[in-house]
PDBQT receptor file of N, H, CA, C and O in Angstrom, charges set to zero:
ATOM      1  N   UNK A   1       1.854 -16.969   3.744  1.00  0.00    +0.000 N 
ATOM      2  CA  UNK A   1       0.709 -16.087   3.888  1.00  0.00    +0.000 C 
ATOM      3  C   UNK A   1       0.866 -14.953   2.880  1.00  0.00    +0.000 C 
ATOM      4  O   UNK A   1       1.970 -14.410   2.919  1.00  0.00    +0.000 OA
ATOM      5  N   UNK A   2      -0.161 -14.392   1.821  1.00  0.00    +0.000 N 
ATOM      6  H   UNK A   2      -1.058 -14.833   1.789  1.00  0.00    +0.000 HD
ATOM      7  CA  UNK A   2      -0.075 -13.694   1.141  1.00  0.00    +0.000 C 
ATOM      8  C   UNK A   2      -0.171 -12.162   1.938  1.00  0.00    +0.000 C 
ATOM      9  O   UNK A   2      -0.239 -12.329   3.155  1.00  0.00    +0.000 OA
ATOM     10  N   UNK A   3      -0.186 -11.165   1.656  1.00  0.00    +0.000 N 
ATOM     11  H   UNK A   3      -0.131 -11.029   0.667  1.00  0.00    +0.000 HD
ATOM     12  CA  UNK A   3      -0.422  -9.487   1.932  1.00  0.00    +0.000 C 
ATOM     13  C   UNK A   3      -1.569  -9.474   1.144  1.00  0.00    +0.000 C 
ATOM     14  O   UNK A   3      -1.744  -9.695  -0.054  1.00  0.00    +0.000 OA
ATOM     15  N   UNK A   4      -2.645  -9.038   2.462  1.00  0.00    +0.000 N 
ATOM     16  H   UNK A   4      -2.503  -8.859   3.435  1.00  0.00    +0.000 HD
ATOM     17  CA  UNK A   4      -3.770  -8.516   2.193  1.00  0.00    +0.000 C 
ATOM     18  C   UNK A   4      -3.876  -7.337   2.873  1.00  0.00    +0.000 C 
ATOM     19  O   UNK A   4      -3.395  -7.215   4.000  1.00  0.00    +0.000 OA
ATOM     20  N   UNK A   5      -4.651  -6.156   2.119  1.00  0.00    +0.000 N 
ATOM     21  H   UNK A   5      -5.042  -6.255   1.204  1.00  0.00    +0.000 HD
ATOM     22  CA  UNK A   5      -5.252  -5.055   2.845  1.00  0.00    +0.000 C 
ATOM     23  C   UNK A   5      -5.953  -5.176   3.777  1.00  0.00    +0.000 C 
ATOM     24  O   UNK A   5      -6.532  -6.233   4.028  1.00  0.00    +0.000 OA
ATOM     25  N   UNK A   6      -6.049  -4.108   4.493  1.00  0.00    +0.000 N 
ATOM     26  H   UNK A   6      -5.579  -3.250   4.289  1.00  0.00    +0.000 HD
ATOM     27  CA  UNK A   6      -6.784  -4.033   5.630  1.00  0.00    +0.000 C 
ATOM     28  C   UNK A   6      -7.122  -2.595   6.113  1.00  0.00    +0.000 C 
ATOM     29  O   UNK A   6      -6.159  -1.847   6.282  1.00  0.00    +0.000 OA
ATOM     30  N   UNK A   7      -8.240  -2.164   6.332  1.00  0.00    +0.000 N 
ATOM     31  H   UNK A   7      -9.022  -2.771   6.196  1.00  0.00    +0.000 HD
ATOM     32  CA  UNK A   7      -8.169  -0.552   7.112  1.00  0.00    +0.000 C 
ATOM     33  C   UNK A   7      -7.840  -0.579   8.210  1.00  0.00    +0.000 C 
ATOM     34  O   UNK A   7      -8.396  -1.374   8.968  1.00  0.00    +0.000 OA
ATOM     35  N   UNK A   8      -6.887   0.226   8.649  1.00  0.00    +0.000 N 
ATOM     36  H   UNK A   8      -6.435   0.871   8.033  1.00  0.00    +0.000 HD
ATOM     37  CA  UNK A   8      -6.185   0.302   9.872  1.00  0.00    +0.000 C 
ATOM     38  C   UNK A   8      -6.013   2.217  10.310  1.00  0.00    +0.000 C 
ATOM     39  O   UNK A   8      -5.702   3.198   9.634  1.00  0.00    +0.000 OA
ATOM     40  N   UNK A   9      -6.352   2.044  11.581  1.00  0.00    +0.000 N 
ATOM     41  H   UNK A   9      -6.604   1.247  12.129  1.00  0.00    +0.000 HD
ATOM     42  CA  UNK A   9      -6.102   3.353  12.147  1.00  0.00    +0.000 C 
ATOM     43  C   UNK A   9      -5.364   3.113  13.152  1.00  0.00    +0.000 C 
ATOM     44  O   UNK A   9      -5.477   2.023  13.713  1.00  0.00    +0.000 OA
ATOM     45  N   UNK A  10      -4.433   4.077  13.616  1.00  0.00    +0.000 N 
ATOM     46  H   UNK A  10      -4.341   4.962  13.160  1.00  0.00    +0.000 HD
ATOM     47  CA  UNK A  10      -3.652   3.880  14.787  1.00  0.00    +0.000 C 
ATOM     48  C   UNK A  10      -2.898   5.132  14.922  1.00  0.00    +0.000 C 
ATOM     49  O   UNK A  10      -2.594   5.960  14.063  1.00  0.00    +0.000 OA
ATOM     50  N   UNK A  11      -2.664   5.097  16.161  1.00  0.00    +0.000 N 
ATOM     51  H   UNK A  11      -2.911   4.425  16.859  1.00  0.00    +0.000 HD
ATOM     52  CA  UNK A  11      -1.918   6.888  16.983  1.00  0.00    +0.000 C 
ATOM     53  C   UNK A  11      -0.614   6.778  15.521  1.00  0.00    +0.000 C 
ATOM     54  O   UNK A  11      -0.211   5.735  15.006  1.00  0.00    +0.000 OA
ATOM     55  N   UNK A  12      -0.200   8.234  15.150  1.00  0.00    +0.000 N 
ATOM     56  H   UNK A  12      -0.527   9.082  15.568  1.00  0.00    +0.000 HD
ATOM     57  CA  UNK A  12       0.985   7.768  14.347  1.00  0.00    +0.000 C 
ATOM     58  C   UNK A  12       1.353   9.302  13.869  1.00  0.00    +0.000 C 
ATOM     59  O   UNK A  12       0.736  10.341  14.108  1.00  0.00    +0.000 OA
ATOM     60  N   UNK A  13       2.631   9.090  13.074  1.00  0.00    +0.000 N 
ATOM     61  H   UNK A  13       3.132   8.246  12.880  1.00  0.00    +0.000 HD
ATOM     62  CA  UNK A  13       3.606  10.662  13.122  1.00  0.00    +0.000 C 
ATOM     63  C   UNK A  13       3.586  11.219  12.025  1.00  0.00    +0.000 C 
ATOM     64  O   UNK A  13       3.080  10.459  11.200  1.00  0.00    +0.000 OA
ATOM     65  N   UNK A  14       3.912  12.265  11.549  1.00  0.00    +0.000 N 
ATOM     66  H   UNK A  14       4.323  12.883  12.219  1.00  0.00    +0.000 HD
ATOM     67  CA  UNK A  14       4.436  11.906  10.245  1.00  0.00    +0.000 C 
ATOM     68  C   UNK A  14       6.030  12.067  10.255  1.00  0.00    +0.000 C 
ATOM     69  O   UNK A  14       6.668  12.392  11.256  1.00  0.00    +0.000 OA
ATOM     70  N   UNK A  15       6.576  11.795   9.003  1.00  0.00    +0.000 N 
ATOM     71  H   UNK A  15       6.057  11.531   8.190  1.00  0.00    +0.000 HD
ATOM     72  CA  UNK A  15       7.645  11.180   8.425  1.00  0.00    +0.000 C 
ATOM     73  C   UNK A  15       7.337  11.358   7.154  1.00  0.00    +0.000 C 
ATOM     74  O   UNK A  15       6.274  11.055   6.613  1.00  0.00    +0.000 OA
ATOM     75  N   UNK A  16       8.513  11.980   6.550  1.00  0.00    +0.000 N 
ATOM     76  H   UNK A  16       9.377  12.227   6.989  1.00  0.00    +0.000 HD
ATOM     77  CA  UNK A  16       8.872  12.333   4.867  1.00  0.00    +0.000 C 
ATOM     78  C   UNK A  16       9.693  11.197   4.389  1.00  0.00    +0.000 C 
ATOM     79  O   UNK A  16      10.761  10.907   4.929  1.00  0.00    +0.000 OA
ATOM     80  N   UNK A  17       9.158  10.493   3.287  1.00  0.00    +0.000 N 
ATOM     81  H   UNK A  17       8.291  10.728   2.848  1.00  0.00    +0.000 HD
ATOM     82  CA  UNK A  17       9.865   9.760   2.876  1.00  0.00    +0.000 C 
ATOM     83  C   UNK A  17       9.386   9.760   0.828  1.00  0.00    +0.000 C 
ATOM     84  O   UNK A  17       8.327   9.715   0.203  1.00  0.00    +0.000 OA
ATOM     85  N   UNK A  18      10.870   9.837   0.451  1.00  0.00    +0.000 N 
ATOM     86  H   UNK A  18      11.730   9.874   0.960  1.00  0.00    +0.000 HD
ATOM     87  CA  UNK A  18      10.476  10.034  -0.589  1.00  0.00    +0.000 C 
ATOM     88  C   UNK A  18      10.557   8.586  -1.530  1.00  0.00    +0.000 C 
ATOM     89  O   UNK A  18      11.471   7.767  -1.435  1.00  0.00    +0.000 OA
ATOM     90  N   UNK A  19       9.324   8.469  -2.501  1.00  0.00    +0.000 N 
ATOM     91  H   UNK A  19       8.581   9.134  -2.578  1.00  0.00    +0.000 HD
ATOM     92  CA  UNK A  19       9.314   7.338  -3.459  1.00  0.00    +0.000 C 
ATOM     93  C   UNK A  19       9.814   7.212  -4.972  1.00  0.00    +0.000 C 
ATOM     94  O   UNK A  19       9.668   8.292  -5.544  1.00  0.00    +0.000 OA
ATOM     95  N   UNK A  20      10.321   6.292  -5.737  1.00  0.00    +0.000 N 
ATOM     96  H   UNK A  20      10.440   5.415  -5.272  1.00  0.00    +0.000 HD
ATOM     97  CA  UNK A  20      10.317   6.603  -7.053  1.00  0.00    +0.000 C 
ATOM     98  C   UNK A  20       9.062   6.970  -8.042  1.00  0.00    +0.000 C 
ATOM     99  O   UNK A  20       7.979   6.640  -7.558  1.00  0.00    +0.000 OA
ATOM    100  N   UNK A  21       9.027   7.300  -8.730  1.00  0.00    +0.000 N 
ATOM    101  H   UNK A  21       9.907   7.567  -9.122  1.00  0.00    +0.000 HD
ATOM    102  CA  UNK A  21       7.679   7.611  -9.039  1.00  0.00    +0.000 C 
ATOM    103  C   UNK A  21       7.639   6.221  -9.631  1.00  0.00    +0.000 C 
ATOM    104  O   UNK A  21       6.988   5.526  -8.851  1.00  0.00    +0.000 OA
ATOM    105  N   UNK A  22       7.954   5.671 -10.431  1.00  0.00    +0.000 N 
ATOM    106  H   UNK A  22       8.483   6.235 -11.065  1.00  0.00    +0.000 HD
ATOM    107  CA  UNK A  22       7.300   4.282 -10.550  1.00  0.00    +0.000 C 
ATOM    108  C   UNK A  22       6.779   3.613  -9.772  1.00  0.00    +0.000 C 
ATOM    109  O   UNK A  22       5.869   2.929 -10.241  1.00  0.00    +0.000 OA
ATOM    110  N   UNK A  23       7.026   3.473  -8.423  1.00  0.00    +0.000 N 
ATOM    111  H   UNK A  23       7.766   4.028  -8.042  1.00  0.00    +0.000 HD
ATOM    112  CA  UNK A  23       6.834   2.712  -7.375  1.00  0.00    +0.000 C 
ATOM    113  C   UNK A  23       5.086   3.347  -7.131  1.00  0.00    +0.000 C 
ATOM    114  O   UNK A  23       4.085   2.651  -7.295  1.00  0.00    +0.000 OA
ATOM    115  N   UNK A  24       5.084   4.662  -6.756  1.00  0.00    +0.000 N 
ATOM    116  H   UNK A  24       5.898   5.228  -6.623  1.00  0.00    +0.000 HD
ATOM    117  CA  UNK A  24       4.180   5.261  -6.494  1.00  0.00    +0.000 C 
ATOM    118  C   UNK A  24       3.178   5.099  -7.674  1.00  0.00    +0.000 C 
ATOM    119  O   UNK A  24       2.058   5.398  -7.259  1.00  0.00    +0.000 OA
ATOM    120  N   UNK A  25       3.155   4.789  -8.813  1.00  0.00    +0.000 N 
ATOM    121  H   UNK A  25       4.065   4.546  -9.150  1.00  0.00    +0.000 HD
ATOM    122  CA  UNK A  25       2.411   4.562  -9.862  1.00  0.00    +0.000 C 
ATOM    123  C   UNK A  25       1.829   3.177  -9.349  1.00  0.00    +0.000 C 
ATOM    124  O   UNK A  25       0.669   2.937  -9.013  1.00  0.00    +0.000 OA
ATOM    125  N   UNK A  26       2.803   2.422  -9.371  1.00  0.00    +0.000 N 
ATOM    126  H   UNK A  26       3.745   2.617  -9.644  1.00  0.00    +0.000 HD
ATOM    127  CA  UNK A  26       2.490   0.764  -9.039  1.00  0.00    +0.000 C 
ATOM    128  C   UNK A  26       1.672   0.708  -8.263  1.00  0.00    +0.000 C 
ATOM    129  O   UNK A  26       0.684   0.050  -8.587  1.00  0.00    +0.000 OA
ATOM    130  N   UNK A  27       1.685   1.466  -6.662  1.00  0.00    +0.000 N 
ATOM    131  H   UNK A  27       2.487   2.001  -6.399  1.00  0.00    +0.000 HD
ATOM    132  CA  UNK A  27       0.860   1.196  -5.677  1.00  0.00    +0.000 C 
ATOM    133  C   UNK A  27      -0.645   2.271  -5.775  1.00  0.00    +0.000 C 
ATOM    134  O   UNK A  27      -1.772   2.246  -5.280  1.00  0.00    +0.000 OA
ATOM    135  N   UNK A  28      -0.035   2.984  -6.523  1.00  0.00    +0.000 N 
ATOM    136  H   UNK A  28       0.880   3.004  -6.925  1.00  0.00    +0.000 HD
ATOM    137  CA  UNK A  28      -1.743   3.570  -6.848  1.00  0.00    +0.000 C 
ATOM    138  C   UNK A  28      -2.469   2.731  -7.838  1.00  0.00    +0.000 C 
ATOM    139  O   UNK A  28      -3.654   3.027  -7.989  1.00  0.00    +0.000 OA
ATOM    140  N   UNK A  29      -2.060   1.868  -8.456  1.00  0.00    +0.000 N 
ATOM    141  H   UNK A  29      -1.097   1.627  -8.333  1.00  0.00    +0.000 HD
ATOM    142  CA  UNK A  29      -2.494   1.134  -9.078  1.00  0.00    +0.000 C 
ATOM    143  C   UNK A  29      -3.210   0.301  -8.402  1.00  0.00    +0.000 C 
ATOM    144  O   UNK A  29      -4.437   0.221  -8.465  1.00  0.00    +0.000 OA
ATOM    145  N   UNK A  30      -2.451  -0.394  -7.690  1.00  0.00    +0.000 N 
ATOM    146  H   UNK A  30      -1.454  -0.329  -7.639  1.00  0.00    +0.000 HD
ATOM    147  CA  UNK A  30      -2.701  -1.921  -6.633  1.00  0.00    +0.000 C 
ATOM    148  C   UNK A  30      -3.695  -1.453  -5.608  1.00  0.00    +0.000 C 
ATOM    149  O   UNK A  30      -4.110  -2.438  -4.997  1.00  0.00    +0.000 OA
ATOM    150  N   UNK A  31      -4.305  -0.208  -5.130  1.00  0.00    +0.000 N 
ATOM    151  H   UNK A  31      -3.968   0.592  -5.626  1.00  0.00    +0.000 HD
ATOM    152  CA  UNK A  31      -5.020   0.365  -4.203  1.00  0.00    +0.000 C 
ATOM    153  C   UNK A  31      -6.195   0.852  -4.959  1.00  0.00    +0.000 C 
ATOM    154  O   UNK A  31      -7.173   0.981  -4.222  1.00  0.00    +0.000 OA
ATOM    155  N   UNK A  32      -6.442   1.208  -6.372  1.00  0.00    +0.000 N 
ATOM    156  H   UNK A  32      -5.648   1.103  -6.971  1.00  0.00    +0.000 HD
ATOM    157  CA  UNK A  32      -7.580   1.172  -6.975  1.00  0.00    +0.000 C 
ATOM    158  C   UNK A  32      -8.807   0.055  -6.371  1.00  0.00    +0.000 C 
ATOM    159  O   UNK A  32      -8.695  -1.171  -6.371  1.00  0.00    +0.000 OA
ATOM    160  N   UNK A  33      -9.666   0.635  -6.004  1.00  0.00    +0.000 N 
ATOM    161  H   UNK A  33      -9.756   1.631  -6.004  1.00  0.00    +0.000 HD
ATOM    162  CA  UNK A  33     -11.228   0.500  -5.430  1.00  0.00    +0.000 C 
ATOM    163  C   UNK A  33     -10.739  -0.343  -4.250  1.00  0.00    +0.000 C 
ATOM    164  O   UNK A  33     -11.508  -1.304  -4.278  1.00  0.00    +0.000 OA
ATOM    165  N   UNK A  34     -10.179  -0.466  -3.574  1.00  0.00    +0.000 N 
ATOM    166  H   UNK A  34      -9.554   0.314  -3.552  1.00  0.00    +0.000 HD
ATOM    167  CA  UNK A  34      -9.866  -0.594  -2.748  1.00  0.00    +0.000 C 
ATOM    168  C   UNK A  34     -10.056   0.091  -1.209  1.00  0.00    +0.000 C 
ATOM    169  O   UNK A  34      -9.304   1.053  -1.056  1.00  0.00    +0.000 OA
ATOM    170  N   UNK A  35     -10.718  -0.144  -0.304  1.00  0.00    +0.000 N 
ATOM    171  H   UNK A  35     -11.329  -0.926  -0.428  1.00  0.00    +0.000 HD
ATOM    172  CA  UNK A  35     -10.711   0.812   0.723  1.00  0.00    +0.000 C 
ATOM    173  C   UNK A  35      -9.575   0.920   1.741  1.00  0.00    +0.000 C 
ATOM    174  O   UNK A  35      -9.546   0.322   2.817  1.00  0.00    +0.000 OA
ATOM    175  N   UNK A  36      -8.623   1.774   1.262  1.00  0.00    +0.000 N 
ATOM    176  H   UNK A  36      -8.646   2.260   0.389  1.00  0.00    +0.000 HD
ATOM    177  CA  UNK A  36      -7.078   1.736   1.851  1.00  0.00    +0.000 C 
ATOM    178  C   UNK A  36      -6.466   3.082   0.769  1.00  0.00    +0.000 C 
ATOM    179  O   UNK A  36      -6.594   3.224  -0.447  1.00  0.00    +0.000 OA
ATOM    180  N   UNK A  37      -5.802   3.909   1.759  1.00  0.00    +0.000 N 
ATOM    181  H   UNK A  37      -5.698   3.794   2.747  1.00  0.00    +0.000 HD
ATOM    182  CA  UNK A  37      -4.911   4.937   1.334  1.00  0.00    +0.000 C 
ATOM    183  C   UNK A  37      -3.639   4.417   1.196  1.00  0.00    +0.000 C 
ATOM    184  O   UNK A  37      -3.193   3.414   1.754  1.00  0.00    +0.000 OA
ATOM    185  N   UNK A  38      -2.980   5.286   0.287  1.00  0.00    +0.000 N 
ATOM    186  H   UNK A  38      -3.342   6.101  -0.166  1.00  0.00    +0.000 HD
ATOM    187  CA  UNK A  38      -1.631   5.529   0.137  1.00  0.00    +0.000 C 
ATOM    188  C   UNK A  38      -0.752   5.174   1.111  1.00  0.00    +0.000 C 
ATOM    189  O   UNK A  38       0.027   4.246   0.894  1.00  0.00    +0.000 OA
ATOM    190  N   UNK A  39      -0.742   5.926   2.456  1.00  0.00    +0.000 N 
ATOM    191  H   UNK A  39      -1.375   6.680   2.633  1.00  0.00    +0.000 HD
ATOM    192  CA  UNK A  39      -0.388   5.881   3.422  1.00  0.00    +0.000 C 
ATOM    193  C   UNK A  39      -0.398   4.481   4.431  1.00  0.00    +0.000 C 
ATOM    194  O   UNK A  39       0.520   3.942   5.048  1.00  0.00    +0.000 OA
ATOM    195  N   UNK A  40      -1.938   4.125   4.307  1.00  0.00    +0.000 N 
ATOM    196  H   UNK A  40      -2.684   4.563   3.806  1.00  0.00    +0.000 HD
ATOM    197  CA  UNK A  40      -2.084   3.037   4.936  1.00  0.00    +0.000 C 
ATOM    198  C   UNK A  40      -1.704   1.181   3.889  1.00  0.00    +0.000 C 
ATOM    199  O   UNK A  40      -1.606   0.066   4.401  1.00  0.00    +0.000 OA
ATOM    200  N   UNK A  41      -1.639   1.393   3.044  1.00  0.00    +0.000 N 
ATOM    201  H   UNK A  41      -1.719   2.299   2.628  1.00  0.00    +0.000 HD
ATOM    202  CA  UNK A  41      -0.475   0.638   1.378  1.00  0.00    +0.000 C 
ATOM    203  C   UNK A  41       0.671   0.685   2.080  1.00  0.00    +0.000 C 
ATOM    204  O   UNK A  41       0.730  -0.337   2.762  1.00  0.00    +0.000 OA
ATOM    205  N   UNK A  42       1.670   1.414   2.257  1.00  0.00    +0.000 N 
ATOM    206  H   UNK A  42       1.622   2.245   1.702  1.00  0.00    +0.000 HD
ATOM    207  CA  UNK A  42       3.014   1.720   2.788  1.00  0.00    +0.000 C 
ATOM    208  C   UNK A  42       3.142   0.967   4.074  1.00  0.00    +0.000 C 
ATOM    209  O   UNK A  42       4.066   0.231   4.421  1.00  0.00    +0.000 OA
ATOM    210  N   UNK A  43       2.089   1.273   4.696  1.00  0.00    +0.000 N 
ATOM    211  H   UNK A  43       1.339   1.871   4.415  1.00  0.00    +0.000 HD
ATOM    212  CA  UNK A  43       2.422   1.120   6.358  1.00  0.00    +0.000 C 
ATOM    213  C   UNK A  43       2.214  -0.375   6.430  1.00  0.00    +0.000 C 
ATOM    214  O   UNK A  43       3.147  -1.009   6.924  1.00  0.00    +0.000 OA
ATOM    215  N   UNK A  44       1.166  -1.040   6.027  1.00  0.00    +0.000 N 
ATOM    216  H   UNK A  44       0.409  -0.525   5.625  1.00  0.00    +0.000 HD
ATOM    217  CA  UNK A  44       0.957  -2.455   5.688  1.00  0.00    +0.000 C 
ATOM    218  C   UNK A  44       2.347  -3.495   5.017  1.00  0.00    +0.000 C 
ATOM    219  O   UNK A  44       2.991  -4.486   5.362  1.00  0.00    +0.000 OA
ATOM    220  N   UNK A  45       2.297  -2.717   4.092  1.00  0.00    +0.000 N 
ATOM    221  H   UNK A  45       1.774  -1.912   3.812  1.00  0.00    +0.000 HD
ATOM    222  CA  UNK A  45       4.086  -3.330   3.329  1.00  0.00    +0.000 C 
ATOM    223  C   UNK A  45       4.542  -3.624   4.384  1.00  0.00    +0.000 C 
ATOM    224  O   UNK A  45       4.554  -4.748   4.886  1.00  0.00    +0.000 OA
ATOM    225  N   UNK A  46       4.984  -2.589   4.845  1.00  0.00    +0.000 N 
ATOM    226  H   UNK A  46       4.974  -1.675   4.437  1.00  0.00    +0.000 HD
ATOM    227  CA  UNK A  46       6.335  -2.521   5.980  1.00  0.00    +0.000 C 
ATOM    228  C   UNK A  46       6.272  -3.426   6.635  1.00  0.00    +0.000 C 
ATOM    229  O   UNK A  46       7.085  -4.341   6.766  1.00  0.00    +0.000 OA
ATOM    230  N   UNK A  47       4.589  -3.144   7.463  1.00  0.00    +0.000 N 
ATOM    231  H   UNK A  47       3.929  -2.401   7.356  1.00  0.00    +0.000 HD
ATOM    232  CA  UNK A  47       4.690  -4.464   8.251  1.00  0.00    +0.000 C 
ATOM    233  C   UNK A  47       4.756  -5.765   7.912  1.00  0.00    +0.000 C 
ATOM    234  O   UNK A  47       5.418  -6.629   8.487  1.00  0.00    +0.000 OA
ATOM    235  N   UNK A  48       4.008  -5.905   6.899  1.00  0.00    +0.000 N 
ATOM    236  H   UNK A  48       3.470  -5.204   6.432  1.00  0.00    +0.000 HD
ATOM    237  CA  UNK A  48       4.541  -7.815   6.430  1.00  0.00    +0.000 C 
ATOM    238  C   UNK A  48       5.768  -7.655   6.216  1.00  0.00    +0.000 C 
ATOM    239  O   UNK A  48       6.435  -8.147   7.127  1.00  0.00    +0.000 OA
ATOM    240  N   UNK A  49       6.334  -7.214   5.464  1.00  0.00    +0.000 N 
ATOM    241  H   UNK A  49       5.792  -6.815   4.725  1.00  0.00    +0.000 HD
ATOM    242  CA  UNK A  49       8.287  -7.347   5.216  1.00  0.00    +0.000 C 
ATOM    243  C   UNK A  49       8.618  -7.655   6.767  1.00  0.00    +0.000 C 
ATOM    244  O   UNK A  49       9.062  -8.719   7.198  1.00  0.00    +0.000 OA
ATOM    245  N   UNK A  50       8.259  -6.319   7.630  1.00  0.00    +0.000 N 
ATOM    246  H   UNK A  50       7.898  -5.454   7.281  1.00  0.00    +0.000 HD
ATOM    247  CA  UNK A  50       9.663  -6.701   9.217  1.00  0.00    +0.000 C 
ATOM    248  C   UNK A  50       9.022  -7.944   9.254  1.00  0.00    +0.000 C 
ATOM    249  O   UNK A  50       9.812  -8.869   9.444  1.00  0.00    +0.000 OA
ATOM    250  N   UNK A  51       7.518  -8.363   9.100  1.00  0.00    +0.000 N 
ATOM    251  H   UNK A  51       6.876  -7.612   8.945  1.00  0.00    +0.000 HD
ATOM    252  CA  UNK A  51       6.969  -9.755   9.808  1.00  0.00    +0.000 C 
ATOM    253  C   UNK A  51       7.819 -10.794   9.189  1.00  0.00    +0.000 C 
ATOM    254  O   UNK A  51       8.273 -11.723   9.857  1.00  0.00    +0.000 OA
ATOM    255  N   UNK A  52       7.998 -10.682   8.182  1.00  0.00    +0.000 N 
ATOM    256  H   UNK A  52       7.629  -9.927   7.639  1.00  0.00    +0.000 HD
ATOM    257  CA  UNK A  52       8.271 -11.845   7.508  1.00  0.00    +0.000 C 
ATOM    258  C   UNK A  52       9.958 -11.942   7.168  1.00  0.00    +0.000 C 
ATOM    259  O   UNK A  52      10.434 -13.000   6.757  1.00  0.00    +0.000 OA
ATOM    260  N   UNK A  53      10.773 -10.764   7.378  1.00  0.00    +0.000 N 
ATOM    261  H   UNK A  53      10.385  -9.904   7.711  1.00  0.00    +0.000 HD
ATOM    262  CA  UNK A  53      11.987 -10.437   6.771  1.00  0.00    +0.000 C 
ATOM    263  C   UNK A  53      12.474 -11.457   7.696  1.00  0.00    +0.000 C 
ATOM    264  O   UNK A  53      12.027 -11.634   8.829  1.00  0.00    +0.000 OA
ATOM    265  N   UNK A  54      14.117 -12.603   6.737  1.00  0.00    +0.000 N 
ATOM    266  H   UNK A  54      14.481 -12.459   5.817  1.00  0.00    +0.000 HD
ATOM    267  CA  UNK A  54      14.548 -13.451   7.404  1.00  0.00    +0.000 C 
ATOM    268  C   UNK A  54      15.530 -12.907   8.144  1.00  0.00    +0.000 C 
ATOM    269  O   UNK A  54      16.130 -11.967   7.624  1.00  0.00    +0.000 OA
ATOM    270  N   UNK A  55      15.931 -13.333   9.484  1.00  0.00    +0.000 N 
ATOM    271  H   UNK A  55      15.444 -14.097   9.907  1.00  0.00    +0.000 HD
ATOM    272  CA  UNK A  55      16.843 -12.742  10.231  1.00  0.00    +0.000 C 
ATOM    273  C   UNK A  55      17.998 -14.223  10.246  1.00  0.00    +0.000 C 
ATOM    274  O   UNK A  55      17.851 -15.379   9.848  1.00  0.00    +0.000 OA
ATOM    275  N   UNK A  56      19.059 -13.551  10.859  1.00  0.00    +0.000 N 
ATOM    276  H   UNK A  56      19.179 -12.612  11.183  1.00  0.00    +0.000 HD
ATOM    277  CA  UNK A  56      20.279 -14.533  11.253  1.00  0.00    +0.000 C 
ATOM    278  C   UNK A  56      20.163 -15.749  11.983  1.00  0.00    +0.000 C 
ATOM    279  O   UNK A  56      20.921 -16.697  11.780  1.00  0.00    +0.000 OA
ATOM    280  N   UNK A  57      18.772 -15.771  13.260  1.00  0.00    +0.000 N 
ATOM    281  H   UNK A  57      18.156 -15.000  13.425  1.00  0.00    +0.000 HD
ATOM    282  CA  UNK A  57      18.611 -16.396  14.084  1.00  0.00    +0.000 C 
ATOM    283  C   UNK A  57      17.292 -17.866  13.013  1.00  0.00    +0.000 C 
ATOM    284  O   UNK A  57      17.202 -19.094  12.985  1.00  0.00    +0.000 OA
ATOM    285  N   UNK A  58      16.760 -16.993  12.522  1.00  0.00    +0.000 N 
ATOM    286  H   UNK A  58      16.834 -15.996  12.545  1.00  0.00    +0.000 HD
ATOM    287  CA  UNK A  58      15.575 -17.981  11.570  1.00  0.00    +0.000 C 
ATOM    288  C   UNK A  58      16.489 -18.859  10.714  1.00  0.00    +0.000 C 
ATOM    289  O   UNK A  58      16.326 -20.072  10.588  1.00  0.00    +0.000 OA
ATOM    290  N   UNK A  59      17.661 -18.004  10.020  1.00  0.00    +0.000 N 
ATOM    291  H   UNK A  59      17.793 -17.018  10.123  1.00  0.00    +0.000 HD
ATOM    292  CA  UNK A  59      18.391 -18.688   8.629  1.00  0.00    +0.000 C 
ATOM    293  C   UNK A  59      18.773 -20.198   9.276  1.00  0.00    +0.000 C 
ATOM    294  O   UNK A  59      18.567 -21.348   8.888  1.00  0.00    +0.000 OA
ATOM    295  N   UNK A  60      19.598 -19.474  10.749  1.00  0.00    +0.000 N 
ATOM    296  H   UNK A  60      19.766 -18.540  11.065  1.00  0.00    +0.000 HD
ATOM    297  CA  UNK A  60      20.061 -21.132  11.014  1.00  0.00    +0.000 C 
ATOM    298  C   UNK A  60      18.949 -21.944  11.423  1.00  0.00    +0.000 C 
ATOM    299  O   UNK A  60      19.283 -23.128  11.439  1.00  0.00    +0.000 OA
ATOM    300  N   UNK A  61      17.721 -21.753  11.770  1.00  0.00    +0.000 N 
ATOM    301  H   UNK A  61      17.449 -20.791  11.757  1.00  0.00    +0.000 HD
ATOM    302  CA  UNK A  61      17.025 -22.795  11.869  1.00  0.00    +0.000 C 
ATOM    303  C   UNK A  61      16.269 -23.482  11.224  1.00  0.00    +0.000 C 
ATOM    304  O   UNK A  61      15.503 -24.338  11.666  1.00  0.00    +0.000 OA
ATOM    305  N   UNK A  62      16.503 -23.003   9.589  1.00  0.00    +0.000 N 
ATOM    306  H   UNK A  62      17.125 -22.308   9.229  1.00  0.00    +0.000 HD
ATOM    307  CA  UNK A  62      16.634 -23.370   8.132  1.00  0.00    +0.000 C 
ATOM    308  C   UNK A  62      17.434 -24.461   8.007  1.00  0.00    +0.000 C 
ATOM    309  O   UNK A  62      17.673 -24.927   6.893  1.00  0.00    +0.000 OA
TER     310      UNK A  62
């Protein structure tokens, strides 16, 4: 499954987290005309990665 945007709202905190600026170039890039913030770019990532990140229990059933 590829990562697609999506507008998403949801109860939430903040949290300082700092980026490289390249990185932050990249994703302002990738969010051009796009209806999706900065913020909501980040939060999306994250979630496909934990969705998809392989764990110990998946490897062995590889």
């Amino acid at each position: 499954m590829s990562f697609q945007l999506k507008p998403n709202k949801k109860e939430s905190e903040n949290k300082t987290i700092r980026f490289p600026l390249e990185l932050i170039n990249k994703i302002d890039a990738a969010i051009i005309n796009q209806d999706v913030t900065f913020s909501s770019f980040v939060i999306q990532a994250c979630e496909y990665a934990l969705e998809n990140m392989s764990t110990e229990s998946n490897s062995d059933e590889n």
